[in-house]
C-alpha positions in Angstrom: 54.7 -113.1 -82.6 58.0 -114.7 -81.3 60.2 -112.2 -83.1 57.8 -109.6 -81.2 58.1 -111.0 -77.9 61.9 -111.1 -78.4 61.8 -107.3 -78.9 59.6 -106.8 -75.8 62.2 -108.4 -74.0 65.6 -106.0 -75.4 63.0 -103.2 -74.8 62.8 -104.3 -71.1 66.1 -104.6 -70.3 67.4 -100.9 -72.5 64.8 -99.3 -70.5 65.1 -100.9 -66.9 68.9 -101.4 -67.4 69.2 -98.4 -64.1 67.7 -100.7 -62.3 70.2 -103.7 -63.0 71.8 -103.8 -59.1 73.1 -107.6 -58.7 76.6 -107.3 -61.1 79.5 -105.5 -62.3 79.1 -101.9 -64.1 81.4 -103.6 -67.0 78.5 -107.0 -67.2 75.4 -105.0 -67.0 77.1 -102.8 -70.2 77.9 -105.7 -71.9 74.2 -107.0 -71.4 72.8 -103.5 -72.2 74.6 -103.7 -75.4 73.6 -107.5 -76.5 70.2 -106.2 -75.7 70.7 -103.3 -78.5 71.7 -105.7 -80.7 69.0 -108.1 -80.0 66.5 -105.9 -81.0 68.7 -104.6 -84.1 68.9 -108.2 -85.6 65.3 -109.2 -84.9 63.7 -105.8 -87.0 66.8 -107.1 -89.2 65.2 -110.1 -90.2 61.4 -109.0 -89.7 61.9 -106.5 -92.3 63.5 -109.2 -94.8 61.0 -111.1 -94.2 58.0 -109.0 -94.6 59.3 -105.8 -96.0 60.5 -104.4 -99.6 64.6 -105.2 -100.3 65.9 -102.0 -99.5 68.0 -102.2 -103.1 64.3 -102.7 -105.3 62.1 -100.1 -103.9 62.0 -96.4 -103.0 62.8 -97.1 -98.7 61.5 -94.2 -97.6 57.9 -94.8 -98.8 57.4 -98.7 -98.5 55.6 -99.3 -95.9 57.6 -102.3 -94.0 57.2 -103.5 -90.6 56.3 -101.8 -87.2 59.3 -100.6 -85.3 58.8 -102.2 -81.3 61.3 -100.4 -79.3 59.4 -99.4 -76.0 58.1 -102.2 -73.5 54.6 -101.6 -74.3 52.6 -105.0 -74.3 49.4 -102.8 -74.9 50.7 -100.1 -77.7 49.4 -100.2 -81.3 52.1 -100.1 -83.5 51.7 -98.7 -86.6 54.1 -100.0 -90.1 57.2 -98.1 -90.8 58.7 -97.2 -93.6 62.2 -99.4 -95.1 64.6 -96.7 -94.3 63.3 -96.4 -90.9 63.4 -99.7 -90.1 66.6 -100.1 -91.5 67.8 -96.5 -89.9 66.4 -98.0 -86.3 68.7 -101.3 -87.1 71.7 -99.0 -87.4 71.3 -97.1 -84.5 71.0 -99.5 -82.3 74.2 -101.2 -83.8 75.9 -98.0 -82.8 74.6 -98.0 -79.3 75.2 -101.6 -79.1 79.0 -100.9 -80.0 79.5 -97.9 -77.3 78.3 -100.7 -74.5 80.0 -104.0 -75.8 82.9 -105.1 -74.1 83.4 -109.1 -74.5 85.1 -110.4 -78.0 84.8 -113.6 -77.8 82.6 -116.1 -75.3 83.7 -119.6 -74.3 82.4 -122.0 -76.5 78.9 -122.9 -74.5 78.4 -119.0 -74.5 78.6 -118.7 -78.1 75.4 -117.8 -78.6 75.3 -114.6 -77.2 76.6 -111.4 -78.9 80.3 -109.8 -78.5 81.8 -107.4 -80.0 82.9 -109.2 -83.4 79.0 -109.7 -84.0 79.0 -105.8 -84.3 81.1 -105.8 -87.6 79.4 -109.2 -89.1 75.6 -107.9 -88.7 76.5 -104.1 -89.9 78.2 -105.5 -92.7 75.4 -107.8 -93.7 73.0 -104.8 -93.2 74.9 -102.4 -95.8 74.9 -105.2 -98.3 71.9 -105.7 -98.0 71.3 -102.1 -98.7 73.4 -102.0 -101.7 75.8 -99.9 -99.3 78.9 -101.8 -100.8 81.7 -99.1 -99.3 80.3 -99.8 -95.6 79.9 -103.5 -96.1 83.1 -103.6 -97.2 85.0 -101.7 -94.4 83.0 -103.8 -92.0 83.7 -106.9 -93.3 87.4 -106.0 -93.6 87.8 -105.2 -90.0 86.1 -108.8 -89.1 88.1 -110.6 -91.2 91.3 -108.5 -89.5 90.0 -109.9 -86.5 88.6 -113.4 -86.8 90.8 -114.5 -90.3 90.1 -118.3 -89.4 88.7 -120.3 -91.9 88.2 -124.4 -91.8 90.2 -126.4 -94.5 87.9 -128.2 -95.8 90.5 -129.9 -98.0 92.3 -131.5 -95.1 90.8 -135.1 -93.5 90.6 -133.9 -90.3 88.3 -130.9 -90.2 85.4 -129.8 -88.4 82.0 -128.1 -89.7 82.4 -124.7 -90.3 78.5 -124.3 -89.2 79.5 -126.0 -85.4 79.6 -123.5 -82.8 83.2 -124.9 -81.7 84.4 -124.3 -85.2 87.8 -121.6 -86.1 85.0 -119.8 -88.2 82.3 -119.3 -85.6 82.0 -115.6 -84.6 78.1 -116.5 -83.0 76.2 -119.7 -82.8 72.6 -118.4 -82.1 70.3 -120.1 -84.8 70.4 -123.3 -85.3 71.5 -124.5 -88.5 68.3 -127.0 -89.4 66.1 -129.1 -87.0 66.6 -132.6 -87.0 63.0 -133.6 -88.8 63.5 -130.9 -91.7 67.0 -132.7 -92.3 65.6 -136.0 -92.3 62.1 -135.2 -94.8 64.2 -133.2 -97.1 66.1 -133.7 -99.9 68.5 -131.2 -101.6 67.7 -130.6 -105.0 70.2 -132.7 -107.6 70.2 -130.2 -110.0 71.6 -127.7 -107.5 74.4 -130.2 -106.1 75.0 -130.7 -109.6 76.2 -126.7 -110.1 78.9 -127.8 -107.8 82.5 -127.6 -109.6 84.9 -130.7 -109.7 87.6 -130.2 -107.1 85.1 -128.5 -104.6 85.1 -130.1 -101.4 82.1 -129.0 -100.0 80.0 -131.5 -102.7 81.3 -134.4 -100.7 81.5 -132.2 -97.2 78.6 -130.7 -97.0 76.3 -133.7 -99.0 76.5 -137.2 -98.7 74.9 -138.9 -102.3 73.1 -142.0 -101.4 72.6 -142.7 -105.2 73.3 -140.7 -108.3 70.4 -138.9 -107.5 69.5 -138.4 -104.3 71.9 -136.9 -101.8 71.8 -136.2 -97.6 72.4 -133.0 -96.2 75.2 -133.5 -93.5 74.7 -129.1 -92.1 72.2 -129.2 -89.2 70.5 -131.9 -87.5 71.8 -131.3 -83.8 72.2 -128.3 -81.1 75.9 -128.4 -82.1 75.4 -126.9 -85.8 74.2 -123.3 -84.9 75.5 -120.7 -87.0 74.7 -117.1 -87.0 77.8 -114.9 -88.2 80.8 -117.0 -89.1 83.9 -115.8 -91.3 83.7 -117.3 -94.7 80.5 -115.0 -95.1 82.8 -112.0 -94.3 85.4 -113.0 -97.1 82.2 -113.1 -99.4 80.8 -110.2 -98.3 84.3 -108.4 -98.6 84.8 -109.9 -102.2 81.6 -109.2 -104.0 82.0 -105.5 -102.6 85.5 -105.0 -103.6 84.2 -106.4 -106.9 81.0 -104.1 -107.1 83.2 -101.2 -106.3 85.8 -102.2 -109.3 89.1 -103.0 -106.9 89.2 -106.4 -108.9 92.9 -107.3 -107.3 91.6 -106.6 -103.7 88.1 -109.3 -104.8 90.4 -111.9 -106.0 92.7 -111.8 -103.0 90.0 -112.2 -100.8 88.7 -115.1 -102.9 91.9 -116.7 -102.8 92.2 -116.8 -99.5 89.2 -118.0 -99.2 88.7 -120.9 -102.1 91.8 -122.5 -100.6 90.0 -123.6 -98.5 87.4 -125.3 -100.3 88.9 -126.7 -103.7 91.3 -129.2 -104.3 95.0 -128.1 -104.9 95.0 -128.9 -108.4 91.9 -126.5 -109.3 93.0 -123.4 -108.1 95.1 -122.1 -110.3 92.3 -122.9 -113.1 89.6 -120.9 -110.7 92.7 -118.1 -109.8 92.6 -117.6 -113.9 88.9 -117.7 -114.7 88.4 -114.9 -111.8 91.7 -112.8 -113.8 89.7 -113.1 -116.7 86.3 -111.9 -115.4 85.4 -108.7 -115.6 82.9 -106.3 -113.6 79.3 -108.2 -113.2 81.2 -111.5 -114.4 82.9 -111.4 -111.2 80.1 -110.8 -109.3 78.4 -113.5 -110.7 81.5 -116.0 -109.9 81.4 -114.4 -106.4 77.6 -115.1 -105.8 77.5 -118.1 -107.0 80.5 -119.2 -104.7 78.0 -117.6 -101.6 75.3 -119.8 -102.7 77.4 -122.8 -102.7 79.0 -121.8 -99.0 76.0 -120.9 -97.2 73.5 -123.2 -98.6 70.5 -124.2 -96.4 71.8 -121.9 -93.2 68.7 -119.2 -94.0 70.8 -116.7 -96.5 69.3 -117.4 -99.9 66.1 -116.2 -99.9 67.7 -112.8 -99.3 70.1 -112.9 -101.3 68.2 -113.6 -103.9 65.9 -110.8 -102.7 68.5 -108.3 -103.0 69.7 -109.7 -106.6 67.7 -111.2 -109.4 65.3 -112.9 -107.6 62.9 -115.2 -110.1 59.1 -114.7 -110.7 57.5 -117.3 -108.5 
């Protein structure tokens, strides 16, 4: 009902956007095409959430969602098939991108969409649609862009989920609420998967016992993450990977795990990725995304679009 609502709104503003007086031609474009994308990213997750993955059925006959793209509070909308909804996300990427004009906001205007979001959500769509040339070209462009990542290995560091971090591209969703931070616990046998040398164990948990550990992401309005750059270097590797340019995977990963490990374990993780081979380095790849974006709302669909377990 709230994702609905949301579209209503994006519909409104695409289909009144003549009658926008009170600013600049160059603002009401650059609201015109965060309105675009509004509505791209809301079907975008309404159709993870109660559609087929693209990748494990045939899109064009699955029925998914309903499409909302006129402001019609009284219209009966009727289910769509995957590839439309997904073709209708894409579209209004493009139109989006022909209106767009700000790169990046000021920190307490994070939230909103620039241009940069552009790349980061159409990349995420074509991996998510097994589209691995796309998702790769996107990604590479983003990272071109916005190449910052935090050093976690350093004292002094901020969380790469905070909207004031190097890495943040948008900071619309917040990260986890305060009461879902406190009642849960992360699961030991998952912390446990972390490697020895990986500084997101101690960063991203705090162990209160052997067993039990805190989850220090989320828990306040400044830990909002939507699109941030370490997912592009993922993204970018475990395409490059897919697509068999091994050299161009690892150099991404590189970059990217010296960031997060230790000094003195990179050249053991730089070898074991030299040594893996097509799925092997997919494998080392996704399990490096799980670790990264754990508990900020990716692994559901991930494992959606992978080797999701019977439940």
């Amino acid at each position: 009902r709230r994702y609905y609502h949301t579209l209503y709104i994006a519909n409104y503003v695409i289909e009144h956007q003549r009658e926008i007086t009170e600013s600049s031609t160059k603002d009401i474009d650059q609201l015109l095409g965060e309105s675009y994308m509004l509505r791209a990213y809301t079907h975008f997750i309404l159709v993870g959430l109660f559609g087929e993955d693209f990748t494990h059925c045939n899109p064009e006959k699955s029925l998914s969602i309903p499409l909302s793209t006129h402001a019609d509070v009284d219209a009966v909308l009727e289910r769509n098939s995957v590839n439309d909804v997904y073709k209708q996300i894409l579209a209004d990427i493009d139109s989006a991108e022909v209106h767009m004009n700000v790169e990046k906001w000021d920190d307490d205007l994070s939230y909103r969409f620039s241009t940069l979001s552009i790349p980061a959500l159409r990349s995420r769509v074509y991996l998510y649609m097994g589209n691995w040339e796309r998702a790769l070209n996107d990604a590479k462009f983003l990272i071109d862009k916005h190449p910052d990542l935090e050093d976690l290995t350093q004292t002094s560091f901020m969380m790469p989920t905070n909207y004031k971090s190097c890495e943040c591209i948008q900071a619309l969703e917040k990260v986890m609420k305060p009461a879902y931070k406190t009642i849960g616990l992360p699961n030991v046998t998952f912390i446990n998967t972390y490697r020895s040398g990986d500084m997101r164990k101690s960063r991203y948990f705090k162990a209160r016992t052997s067993r039990i550990y805190d989850l220090q992401k989320g828990g306040s309005d400044a830990e909002r993450s939507t699109f941030r750059s370490a997912e592009a270097y993922l993204t970018a590797a475990e395409c490059a990977a897919r697509l068999g340019k091994k050299s161009e995977a690892v150099g991404y990963m590189k970059t990217f795990l010296e960031t997060r490990y230790a000094r003195a374990i990179i050249a053991n993780l730089e070898a074991e990725m030299e040594e893996a081979n097509g799925e092997a380095l997919v494998d080392f790849i996704i399990e490096e995304r799980h670790h990264e974006l754990a508990y900020e709302g990716h692994r559901w669909f991930d494992l959606r679009r992978t080797t999701q377990p019977s439940i």
